[in-house]
N, C-alpha and C positions, 0 to 999 in steps of 0.2 A: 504494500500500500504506500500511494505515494504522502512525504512526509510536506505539511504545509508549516509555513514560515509564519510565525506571529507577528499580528501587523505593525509591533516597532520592529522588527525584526526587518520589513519590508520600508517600513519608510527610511531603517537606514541603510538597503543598499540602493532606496533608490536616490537618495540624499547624496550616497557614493558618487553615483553614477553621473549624478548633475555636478558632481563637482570635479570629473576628472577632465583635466583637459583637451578640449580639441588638438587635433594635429594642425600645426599652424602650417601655414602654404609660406613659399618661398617667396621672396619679393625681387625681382628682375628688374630694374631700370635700365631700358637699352635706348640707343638713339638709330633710330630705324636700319633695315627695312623692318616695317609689322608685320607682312606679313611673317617674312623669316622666324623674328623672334615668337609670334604666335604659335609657327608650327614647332619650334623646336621646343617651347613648353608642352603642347601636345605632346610629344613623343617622349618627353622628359618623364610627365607623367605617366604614361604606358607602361614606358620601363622601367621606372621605380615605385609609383603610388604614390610620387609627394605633387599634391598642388604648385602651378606655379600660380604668383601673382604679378602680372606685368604691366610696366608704366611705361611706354612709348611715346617719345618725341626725338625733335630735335638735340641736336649736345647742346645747344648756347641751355633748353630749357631743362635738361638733364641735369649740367652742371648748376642749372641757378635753384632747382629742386634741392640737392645733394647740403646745399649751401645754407638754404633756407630752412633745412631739418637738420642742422648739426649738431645742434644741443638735444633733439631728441629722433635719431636717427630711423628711418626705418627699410632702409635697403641693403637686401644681402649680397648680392650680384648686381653690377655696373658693368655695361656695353655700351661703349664711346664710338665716337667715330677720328676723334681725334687724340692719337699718339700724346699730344701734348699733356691734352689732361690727364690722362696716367700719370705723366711724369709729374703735374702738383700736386695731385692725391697723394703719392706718393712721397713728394718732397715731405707733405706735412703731415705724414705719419697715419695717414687715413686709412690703408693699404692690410690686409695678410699676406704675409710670405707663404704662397704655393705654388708649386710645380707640379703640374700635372703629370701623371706616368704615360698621357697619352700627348703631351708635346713633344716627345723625343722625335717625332717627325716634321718637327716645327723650326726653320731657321732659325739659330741662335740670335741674330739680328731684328727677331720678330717676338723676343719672348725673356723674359725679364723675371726675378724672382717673386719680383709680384703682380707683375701681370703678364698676357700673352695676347697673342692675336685671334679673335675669332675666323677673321679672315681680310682678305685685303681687297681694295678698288685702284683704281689708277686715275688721276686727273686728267681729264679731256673736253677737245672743242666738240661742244655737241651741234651739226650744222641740218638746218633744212634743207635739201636736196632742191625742195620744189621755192626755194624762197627771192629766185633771181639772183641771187651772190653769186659770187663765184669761189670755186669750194677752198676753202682755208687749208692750209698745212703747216704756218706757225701761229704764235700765241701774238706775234705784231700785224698780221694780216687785218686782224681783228680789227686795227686801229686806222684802216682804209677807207677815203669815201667811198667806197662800196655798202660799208658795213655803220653807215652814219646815223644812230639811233637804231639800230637794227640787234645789238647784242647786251643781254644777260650775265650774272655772275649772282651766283649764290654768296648769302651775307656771312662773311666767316663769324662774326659775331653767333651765330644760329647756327651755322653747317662745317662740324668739326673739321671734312673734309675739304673745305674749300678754307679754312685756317690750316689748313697745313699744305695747301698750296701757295698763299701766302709766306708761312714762314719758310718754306722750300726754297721759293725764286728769291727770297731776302737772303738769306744766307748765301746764294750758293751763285745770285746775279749783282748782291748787294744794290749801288745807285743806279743802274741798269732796271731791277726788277721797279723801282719806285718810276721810273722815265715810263719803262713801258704802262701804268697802273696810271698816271698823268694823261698820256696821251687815250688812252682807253676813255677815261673820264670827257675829255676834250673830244672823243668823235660820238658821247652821247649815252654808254654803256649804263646800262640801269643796274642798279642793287636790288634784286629780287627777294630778299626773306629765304626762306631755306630750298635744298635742293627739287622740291618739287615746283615752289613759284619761279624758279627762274627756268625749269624745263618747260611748263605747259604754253608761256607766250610761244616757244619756239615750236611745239608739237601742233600750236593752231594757228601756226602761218604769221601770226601777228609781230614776231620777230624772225631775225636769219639763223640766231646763233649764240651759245654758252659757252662763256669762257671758263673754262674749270668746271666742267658739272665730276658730277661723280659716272662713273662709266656704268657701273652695272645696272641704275635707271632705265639710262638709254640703251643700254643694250638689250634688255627686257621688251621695252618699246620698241626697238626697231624688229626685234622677234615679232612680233604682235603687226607689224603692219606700218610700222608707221615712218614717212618718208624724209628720214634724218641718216644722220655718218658720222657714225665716233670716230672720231680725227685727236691719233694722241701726234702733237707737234714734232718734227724730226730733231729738233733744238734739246726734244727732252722733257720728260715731267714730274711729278714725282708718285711716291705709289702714298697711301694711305690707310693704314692698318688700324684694325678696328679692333684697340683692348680691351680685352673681357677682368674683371679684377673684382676680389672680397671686400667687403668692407670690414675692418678691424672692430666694427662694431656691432653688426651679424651676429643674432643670436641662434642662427642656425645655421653657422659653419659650417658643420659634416656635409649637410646637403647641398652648400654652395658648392663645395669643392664635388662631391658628387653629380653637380649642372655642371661647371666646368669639363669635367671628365669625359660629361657625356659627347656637349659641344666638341670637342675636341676628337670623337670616338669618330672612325670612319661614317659609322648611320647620321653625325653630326653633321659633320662635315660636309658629306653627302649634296643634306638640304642645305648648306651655306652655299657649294657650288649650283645648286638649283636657283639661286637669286640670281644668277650673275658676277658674284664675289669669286675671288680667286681664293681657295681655301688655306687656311694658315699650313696644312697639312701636306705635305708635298707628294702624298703617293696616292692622294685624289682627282677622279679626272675631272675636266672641267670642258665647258663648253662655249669658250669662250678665247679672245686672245692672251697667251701665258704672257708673264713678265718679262721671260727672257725676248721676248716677240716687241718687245716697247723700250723705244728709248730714254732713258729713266737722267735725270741730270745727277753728275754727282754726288755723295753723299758730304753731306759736312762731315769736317772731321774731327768734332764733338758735339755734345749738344749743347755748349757754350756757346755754339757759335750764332744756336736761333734767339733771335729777339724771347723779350717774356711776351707772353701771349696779350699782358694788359697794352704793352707798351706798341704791338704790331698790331693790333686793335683799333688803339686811339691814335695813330700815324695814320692806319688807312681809315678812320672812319671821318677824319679831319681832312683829305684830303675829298673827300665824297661827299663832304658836307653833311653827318651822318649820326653829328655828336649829338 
């Protein structure tokens, strides 16, 4: 006979029960693409059973979230678009030291003890075929009456990747990169907000051409139909790697590093090359033009040598009228 529990006896496992904790979901803050991070939360959960929970924007609003919850943190996993900020999270100690066991296929040059690359983009002219111009092959063509009120740039203030195209040409073209950045301004070039508002003038005709968009956009959209030409400049450009990193304040570490692991896992990986991205992972195929296939401008030869992000910020946003 079955034996029945006496009703305190009941109210206190159900008293238990209300009091044990939920499984708390992971918190993701990435700076696009959404759909990417959307799916690889999906699949995260699949494969392990933890929630994610993901905050999608921009990096200018990533990093000004990150900034604005500092005193009371609540993100476990950050995905940048821009290199840079890795390196101030990390200057100021915001950072976990991990190494994933699945970056061993990861350029040492892409991957840091506290952070690493989910995967990479390349800077490029994104050009309308059908716009009248005549088709660009460097980053000063741009600066042509051809192209007079005709060209785009995403705001690096907003689009990590188009700040690190910025700090790229400063370092590496110095007074040159700021001539070219003058004259661009001088034949009309608009500061679009982030990498979508400076690609859509161009997708509907209403402009010729992006200077600096991020590649794997357009490459998406040229798959899809649409009558543009990722033009990376013969001069050179640079690539732009997208770090994934913990926060020191993550109260569910095990699991970050466990999303890391995964991202990092071929099935991760995988979906990063289904965006467009060149995967951090080098024994991923991809569908798309490899690095070795792009001409990349030199590397600084420290990272002393890029401007601080504030100071190559309010130079170009001074010079754009923009402060």
């Amino acid at each position: 006979m079955r034996k029945l529990l006496k009703p305190a006896a009941v109210c206190a496992a159900f008293a238990a029960t209300l009091a044990a904790p939920a499984a708390q979901a992971l918190t993701v803050y990435s700076a696009g693409p959404g759909k990417l991070i959307e799916t690889l939360a999906s699949d995260f959960k699949s494969a392990t059973g933890i929630n994610v929970d993901v905050f999608q924007a921009d990096t200018g609003k990533v990093m000004a979230r990150l900034q604005a919850e500092a005193a009371n943190p609540h993100a476990d996993v950050v995905i940048s678009a821009s290199w840079d900020s890795a390196q101030d999270l990390d200057k100021r100690g915001w950072l976990l030291a991990y190494e994933s066991p699945n970056a061993k296929q990861v350029a040492a040059k892409y991957k840091t003890p506290s952070y690493v690359a989910q995967g990479l983009s390349a800077l490029a002219i994104v050009w309308n075929s059908k716009s009248g111009t005549p088709r660009p092959a460097e980053w000063m063509d741009l600066t042509l009456p051809p192209f007079k009120d005709k060209v785009t740039m995403p705001d690096p203030a907003q689009s990590g990747a188009s700040l690190d195209l910025l700090s790229g040409l400063q370092s590496r073209q110095s007074d040159r990169a700021w001539q070219l950045f003058s004259a661009l301004k001088a034949n009309g070039m608009v500061i679009a907000g982030p990498n979508a508002q400076a690609m859509n003038p161009v997708l509907q005709g209403a402009k010729a051409a992006v200077f600096g968009a991020v590649d794997y956009v357009a490459l998406e959209a040229r798959a899809k139909g649409e009558s543009i030409e990722v033009i990376f400049p013969k001069s050179g450009t640079v690539i732009a790697p997208r770090p994934m990193m913990i926060m020191k304040s993550s109260k569910a570490q095990d699991d970050a590093r466990k999303f890391i692991d995964f991202v990092l896992s071929p099935q991760g990986q995988a979906r990063v090359a289904e965006a467009y991205l060149v995967p951090a992972r080098q024994d991923i195929a991809i569908k798309r033009p490899a690095l070795k296939d792009i001409k990349l401008l030199p590397d600084a030869e420290s990272n002393a040598q890029y401007a601080s992000r504030a100071a190559l910020l309010y130079r170009f946003s001074t010079l754009f009228g923009r402060k």
